[in-house]
ZADO-1210 file (C-alpha; in nm, 4 decimals, padded with zeros to 6 digits):
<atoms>
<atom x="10.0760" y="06.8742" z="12.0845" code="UNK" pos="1"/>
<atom x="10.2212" y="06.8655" z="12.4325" code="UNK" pos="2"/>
<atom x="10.5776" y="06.9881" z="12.5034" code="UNK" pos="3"/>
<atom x="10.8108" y="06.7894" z="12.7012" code="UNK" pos="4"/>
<atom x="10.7202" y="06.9033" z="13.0177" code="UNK" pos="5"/>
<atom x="10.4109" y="06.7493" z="12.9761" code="UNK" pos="6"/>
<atom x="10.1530" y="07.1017" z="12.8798" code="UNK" pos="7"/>
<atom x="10.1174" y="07.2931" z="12.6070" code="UNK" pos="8"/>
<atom x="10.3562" y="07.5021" z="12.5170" code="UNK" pos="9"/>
<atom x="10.3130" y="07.9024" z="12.4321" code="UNK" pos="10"/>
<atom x="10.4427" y="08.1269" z="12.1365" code="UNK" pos="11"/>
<atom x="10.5632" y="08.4242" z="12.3572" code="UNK" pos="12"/>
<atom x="10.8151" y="08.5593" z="12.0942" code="UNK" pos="13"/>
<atom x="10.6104" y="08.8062" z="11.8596" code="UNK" pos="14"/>
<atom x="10.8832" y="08.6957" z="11.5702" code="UNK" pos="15"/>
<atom x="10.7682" y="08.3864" z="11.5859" code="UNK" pos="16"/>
<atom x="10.3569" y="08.4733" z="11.6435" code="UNK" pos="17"/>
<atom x="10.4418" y="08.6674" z="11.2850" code="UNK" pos="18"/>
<atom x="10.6405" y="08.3756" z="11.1055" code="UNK" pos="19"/>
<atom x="10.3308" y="08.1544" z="11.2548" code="UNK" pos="20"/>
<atom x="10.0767" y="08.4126" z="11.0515" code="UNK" pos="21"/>
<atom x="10.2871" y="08.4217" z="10.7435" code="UNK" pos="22"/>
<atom x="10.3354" y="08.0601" z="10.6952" code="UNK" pos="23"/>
<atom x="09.9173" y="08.0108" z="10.7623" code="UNK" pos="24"/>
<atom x="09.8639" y="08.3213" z="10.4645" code="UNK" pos="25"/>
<atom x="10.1720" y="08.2050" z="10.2620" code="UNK" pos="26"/>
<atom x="10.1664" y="07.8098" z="10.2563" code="UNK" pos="27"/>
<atom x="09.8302" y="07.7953" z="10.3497" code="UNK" pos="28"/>
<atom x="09.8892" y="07.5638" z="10.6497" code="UNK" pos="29"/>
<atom x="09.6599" y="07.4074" z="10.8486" code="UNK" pos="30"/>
<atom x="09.5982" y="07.4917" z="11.2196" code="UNK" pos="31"/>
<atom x="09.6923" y="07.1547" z="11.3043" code="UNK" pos="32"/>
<atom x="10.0169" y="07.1038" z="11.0715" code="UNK" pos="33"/>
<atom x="10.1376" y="07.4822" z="11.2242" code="UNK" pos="34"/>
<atom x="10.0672" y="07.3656" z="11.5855" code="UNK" pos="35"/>
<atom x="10.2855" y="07.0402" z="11.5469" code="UNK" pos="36"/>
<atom x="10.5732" y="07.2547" z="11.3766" code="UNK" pos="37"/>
<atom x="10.5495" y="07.5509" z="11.6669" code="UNK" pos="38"/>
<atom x="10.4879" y="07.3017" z="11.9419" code="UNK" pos="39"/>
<atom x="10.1560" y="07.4564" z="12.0812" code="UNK" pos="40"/>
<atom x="09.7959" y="07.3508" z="12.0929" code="UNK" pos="41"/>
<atom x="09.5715" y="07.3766" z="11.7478" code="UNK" pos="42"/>
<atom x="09.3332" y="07.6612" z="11.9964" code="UNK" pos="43"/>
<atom x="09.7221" y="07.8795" z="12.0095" code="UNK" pos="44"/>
<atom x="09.7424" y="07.8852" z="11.6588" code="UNK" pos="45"/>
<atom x="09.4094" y="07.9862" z="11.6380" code="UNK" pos="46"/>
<atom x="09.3863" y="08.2296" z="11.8995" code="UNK" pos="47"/>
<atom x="09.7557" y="08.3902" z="11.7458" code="UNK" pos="48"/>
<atom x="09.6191" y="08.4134" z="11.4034" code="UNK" pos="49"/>
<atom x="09.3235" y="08.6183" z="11.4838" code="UNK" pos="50"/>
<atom x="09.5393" y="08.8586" z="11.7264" code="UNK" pos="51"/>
<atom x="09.7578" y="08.9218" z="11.3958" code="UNK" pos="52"/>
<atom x="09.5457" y="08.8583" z="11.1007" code="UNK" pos="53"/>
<atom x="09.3884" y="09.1945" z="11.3206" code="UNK" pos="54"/>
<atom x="09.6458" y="09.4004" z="11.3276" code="UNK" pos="55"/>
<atom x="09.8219" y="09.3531" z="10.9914" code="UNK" pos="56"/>
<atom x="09.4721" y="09.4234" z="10.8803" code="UNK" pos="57"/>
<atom x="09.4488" y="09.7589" z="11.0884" code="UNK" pos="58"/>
<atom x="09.8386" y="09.8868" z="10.9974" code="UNK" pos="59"/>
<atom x="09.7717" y="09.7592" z="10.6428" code="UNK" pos="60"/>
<atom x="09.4895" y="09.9301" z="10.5688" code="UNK" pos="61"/>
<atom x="09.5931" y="10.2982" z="10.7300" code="UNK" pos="62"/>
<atom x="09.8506" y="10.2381" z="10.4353" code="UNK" pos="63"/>
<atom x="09.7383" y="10.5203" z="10.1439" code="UNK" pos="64"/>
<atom x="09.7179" y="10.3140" z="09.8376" code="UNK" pos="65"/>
<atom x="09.4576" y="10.5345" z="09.6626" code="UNK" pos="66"/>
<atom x="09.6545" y="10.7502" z="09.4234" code="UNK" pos="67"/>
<atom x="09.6191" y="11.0614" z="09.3193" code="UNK" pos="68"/>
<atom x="09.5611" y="11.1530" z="08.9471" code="UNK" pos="69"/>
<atom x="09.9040" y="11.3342" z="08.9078" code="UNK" pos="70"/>
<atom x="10.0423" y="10.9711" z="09.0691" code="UNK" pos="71"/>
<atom x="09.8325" y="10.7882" z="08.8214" code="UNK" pos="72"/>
<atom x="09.9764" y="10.9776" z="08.5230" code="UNK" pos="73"/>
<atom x="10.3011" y="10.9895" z="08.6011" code="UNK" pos="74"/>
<atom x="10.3351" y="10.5587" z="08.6476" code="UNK" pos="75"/>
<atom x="10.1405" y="10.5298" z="08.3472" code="UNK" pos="76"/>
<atom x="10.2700" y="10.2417" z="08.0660" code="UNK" pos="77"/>
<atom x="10.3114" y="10.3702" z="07.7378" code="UNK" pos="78"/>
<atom x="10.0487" y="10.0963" z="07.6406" code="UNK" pos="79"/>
<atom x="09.7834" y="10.2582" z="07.8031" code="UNK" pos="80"/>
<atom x="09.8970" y="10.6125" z="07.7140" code="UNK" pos="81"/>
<atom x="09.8947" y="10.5020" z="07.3360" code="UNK" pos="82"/>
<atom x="09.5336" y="10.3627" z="07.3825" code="UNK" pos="83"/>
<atom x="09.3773" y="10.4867" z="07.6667" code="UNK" pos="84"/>
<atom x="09.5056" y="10.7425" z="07.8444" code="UNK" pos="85"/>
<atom x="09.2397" y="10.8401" z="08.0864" code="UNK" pos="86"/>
<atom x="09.2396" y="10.5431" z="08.2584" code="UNK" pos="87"/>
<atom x="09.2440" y="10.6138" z="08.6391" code="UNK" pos="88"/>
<atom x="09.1578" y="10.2053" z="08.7841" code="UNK" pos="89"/>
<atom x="09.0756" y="09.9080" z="08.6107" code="UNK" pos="90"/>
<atom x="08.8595" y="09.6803" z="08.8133" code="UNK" pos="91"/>
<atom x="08.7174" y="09.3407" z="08.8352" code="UNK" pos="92"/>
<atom x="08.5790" y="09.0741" z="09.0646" code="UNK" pos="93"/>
<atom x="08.6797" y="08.7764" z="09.1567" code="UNK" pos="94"/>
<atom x="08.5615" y="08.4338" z="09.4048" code="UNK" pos="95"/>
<atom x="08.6602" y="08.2318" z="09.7082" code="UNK" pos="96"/>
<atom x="08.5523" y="07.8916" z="09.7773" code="UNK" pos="97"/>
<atom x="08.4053" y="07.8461" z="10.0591" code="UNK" pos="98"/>
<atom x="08.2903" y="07.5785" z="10.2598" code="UNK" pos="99"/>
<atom x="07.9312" y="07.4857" z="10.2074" code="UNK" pos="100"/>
<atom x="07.7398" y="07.6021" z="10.5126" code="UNK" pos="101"/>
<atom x="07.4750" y="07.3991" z="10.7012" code="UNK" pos="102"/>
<atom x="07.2014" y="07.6898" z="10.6309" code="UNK" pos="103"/>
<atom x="07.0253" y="07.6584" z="10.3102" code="UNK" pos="104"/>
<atom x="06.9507" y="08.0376" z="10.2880" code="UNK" pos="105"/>
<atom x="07.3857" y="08.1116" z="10.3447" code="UNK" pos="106"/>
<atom x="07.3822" y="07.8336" z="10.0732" code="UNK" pos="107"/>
<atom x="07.2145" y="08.0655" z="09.8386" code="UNK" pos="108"/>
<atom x="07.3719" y="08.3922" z="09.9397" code="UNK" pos="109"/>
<atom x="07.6525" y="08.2224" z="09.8598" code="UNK" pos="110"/>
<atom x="07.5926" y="08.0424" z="09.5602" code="UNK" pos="111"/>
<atom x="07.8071" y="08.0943" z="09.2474" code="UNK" pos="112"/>
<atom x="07.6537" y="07.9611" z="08.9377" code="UNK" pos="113"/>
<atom x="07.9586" y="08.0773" z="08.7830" code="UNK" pos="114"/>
<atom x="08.1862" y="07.8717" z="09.0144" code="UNK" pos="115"/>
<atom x="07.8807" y="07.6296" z="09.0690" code="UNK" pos="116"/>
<atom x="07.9993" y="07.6217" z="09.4745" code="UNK" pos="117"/>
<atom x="07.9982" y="07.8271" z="09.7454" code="UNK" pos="118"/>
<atom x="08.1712" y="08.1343" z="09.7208" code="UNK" pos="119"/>
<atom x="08.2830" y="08.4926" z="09.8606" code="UNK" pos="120"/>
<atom x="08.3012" y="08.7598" z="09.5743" code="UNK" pos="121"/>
<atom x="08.5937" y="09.0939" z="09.6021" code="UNK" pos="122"/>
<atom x="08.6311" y="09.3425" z="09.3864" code="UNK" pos="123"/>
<atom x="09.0176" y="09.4741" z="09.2932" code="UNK" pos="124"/>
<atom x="09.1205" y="09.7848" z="09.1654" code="UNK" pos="125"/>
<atom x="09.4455" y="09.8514" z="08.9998" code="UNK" pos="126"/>
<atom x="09.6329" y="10.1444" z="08.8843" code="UNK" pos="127"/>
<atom x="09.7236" y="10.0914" z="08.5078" code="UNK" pos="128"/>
<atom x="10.1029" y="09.9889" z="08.6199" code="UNK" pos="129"/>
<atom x="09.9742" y="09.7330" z="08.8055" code="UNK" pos="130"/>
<atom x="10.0168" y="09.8495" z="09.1875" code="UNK" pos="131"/>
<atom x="09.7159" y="09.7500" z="09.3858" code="UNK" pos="132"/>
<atom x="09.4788" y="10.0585" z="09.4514" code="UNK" pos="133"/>
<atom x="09.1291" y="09.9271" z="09.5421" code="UNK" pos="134"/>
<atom x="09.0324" y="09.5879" z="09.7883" code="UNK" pos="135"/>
<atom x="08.6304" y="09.5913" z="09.8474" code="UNK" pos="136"/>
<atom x="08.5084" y="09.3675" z="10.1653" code="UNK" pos="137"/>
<atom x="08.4082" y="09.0187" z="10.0693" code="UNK" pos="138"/>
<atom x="08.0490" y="09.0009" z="09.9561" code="UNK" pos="139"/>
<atom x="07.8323" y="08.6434" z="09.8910" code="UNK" pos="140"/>
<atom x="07.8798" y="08.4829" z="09.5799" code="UNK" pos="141"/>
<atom x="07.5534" y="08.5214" z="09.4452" code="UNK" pos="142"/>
<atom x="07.5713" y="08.8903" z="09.3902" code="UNK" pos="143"/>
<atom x="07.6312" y="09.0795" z="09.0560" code="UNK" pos="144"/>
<atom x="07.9256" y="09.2489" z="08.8947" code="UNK" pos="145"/>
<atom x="07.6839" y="09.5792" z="08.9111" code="UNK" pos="146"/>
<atom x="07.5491" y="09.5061" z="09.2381" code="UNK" pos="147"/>
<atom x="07.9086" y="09.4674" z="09.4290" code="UNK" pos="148"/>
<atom x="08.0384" y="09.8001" z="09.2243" code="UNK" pos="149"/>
<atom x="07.7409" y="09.9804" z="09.4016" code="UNK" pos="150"/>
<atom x="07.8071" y="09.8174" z="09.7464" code="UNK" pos="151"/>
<atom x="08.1567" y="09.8085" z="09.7610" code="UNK" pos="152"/>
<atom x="08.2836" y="10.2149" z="09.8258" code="UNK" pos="153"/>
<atom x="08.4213" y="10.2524" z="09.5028" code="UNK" pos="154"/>
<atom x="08.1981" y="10.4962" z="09.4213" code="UNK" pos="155"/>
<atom x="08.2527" y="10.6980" z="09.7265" code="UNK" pos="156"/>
<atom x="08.5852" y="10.7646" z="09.6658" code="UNK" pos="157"/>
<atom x="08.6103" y="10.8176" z="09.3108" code="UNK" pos="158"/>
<atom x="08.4267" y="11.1364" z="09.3271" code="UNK" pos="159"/>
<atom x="08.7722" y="11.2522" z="09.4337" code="UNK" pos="160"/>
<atom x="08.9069" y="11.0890" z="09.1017" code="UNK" pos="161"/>
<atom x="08.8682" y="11.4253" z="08.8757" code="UNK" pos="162"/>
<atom x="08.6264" y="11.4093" z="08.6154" code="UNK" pos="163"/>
<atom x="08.6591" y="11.2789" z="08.2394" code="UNK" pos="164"/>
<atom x="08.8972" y="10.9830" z="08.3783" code="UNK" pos="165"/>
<atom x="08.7938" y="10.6498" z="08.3350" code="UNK" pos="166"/>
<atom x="08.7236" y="10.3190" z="08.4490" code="UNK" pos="167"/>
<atom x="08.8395" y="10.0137" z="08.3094" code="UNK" pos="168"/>
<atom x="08.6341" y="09.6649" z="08.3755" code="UNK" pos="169"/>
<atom x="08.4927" y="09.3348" z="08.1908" code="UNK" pos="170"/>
<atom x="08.1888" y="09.3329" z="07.9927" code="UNK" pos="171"/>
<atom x="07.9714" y="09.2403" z="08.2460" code="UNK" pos="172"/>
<atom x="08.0362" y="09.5495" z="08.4725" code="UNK" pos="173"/>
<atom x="07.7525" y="09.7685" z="08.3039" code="UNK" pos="174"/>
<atom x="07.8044" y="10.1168" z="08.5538" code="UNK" pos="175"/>
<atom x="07.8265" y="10.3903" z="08.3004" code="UNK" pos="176"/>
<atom x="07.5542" y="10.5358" z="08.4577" code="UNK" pos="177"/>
<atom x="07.6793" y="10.4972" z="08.8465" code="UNK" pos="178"/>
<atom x="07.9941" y="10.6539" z="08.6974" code="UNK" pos="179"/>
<atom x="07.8279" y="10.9359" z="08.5217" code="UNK" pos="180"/>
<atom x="07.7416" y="11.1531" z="08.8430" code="UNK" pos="181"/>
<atom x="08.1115" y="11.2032" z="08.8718" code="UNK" pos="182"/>
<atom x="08.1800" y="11.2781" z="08.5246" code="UNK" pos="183"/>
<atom x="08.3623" y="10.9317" z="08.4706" code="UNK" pos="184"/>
<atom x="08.3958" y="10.6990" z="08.1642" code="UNK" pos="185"/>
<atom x="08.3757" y="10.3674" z="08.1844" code="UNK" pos="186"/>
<atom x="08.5518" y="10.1503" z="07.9058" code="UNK" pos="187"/>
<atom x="08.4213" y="09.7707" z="07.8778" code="UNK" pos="188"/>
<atom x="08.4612" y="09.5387" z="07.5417" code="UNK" pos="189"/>
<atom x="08.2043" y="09.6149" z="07.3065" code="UNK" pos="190"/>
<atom x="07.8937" y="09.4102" z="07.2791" code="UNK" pos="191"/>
<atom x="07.7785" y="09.2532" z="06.9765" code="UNK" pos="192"/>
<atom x="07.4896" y="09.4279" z="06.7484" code="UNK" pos="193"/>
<atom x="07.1655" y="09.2909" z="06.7147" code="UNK" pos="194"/>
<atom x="07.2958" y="09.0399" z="06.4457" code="UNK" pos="195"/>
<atom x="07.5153" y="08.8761" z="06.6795" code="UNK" pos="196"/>
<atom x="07.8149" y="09.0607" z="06.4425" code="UNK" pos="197"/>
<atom x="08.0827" y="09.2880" z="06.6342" code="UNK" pos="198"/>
<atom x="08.1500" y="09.5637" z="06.3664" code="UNK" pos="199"/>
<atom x="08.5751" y="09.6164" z="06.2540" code="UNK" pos="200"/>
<atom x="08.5866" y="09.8730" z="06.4911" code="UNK" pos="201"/>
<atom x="08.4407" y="09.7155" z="06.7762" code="UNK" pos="202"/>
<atom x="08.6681" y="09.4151" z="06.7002" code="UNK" pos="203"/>
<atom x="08.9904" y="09.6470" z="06.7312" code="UNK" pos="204"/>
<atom x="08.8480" y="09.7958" z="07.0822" code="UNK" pos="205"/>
<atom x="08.7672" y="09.4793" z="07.1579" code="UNK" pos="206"/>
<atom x="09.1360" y="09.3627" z="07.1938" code="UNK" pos="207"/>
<atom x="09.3089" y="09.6877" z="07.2886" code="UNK" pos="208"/>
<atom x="09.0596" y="09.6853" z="07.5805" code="UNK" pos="209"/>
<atom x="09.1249" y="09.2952" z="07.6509" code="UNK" pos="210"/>
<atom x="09.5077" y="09.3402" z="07.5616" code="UNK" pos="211"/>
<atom x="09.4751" y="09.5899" z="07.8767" code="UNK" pos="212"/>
<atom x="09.2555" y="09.4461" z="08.1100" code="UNK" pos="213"/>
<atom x="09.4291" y="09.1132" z="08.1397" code="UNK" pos="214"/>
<atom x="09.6611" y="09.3024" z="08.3943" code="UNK" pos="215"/>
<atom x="09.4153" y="09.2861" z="08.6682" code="UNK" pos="216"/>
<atom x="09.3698" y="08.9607" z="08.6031" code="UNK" pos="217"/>
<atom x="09.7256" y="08.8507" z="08.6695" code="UNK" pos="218"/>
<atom x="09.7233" y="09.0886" z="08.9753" code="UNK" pos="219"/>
<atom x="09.4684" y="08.8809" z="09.1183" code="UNK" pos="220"/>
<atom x="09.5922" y="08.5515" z="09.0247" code="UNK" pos="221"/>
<atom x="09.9276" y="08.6632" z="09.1906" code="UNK" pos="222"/>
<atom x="09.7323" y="08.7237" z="09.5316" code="UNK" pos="223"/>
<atom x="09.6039" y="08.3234" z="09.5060" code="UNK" pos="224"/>
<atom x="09.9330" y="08.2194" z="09.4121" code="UNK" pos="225"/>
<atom x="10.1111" y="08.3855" z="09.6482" code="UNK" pos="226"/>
<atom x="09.9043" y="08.3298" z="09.9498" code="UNK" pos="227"/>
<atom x="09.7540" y="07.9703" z="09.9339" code="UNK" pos="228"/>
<atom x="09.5365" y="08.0320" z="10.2579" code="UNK" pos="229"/>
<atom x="09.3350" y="08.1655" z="09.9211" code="UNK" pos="230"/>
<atom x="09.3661" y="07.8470" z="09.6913" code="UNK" pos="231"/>
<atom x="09.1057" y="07.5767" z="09.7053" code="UNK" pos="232"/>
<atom x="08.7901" y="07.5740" z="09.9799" code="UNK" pos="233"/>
<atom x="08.8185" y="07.7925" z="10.2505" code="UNK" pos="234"/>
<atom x="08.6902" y="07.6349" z="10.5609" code="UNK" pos="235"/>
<atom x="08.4064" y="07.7674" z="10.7901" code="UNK" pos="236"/>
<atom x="08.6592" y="07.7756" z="11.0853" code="UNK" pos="237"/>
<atom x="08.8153" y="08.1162" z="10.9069" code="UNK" pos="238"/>
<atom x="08.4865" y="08.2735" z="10.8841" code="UNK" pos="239"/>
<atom x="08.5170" y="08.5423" z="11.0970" code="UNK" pos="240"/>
<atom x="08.8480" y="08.6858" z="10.9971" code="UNK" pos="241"/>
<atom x="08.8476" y="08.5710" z="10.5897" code="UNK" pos="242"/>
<atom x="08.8003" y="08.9563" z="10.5170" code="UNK" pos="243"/>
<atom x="09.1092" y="09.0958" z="10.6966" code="UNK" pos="244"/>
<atom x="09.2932" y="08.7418" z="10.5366" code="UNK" pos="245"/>
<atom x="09.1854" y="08.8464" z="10.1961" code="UNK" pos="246"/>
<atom x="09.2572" y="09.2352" z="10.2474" code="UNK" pos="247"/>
<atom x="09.6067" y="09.1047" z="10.3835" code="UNK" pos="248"/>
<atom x="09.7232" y="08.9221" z="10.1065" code="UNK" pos="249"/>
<atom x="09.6044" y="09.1941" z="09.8447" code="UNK" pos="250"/>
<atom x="09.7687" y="09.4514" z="10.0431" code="UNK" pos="251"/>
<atom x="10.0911" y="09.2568" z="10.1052" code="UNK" pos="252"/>
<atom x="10.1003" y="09.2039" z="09.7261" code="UNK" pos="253"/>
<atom x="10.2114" y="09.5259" z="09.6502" code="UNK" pos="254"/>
<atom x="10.5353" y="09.4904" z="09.8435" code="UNK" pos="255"/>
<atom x="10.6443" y="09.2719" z="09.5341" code="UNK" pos="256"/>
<atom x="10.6112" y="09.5709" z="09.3764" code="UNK" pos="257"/>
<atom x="10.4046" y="09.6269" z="09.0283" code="UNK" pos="258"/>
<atom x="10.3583" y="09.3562" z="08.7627" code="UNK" pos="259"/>
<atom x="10.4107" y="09.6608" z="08.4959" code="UNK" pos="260"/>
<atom x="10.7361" y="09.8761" z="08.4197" code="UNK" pos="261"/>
<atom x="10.6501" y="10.2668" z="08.4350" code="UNK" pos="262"/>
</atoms>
């Protein structure tokens, strides 16, 4: 887009470079649309987005969102206190589209069979009121609930998580004994007995568990509805900055403060 003067014009204001960033994480605007509405060339946007996607990344993440236990405890719901009360994060995992890329071995990396596309995999971690504690780097989308949980850090930095607190996840994160070394308890559904039968009280931890766990699910579906850049297929243009982007918008989440009362 050319400006009357006949050349491109620039963004110079750093209000507007920001408003430029938030409307591409928030509305999920194309380069082009975003260089028509600011008046600059598509390779402006472009360039501006990376320059900030950068540094909200950097100030973002020098932000302490790991909690203490004491912080934990004190923000707990009664719902979790009632049931279970140890619970330090509850965790799970969760896919991008992504555009399919032209290499067949990045098209198996990144192959979800769950999604049946091409995806990037992140693991969350949220305190039990719902504040955002944990955001793991994006991984392929071929790689396991166990296998990202290994990868990710987590396990670094709960050995400062004091023992005989517990974890929190779906039935397909199977870490008890990753979490053991610490002295941490990991609390998944249940799995059926050999009959294919869950016992009555299996049943009963089966929902308090699931009644619980749905909060980290609606944590991450607020990130993707919040910040459309997440919605739909992510294009191979964003490669190279789609882990600050995703770090961004879980990080910025929290400033709508938790999905849970204290």
């Amino acid at each position: 887009v050319r400006a009357r003067g006949g050349g491109p014009k620039s963004v110079s204001a750093l209000h507007d470079q920001l408003l430029m960033v938030l409307m591409r994480l928030r509305l999920g605007l194309l380069e082009r649309d975003l260089a028509f509405r600011f008046q600059v060339s598509q390779s402006t946007v472009s360039r501006v987005f990376v320059k900030w996607i950068n540094y909200l990344y950097l100030r973002l993440g020098s932000l302490p969102i790991w909690p203490t236990w004491d912080a934990v405890a004190a923000t707990m719901p009664a719902c979790f206190r009632e049931t279970y009360p140890t619970t330090f994060i509850i965790i799970d995992a969760t896919e991008l589209q992504v555009e399919v890329p032209a290499s067949l071995s990045l098209q198996s990396q990144n192959y979800s069979s769950y999604k049946s596309h091409t995806t990037h995999k992140g693991l969350l971690g949220i305190a039990p009121n719902g504040c955002i504690t944990f955001v793991s780097e994006l991984f392929t989308g071929s790689i396991s609930d166990r296998q990202i949980t290994e990868e990710c850090g987590l396990l670094s930095i709960m050995k400062a998580v004091p023992p005989g607190k517990s974890v929190m996840a779906d039935r397909g994160f199977e870490i008890q004994d990753l979490l053991v070394h610490g002295g941490h308890l990991l609390n998944i559904p249940p799995f059926r007995d050999a009959s294919g039968v869950l016992p009555q009280k299996s049943v009963l931890a089966t929902q308090q568990i699931a009644r619980l766990r749905i909060h980290v699910e609606r944590v991450i579906g607020q990130v993707k509805r919040t910040f459309r850049i997440l919605q739909g297929v992510i294009p191979l243009s964003v490669e190279g900055s789609i882990n600050q982007t995703w770090a961004v918008c879980c990080l910025l989440t929290n400033f709508k403060g938790p999905i849970m009362a204290e």
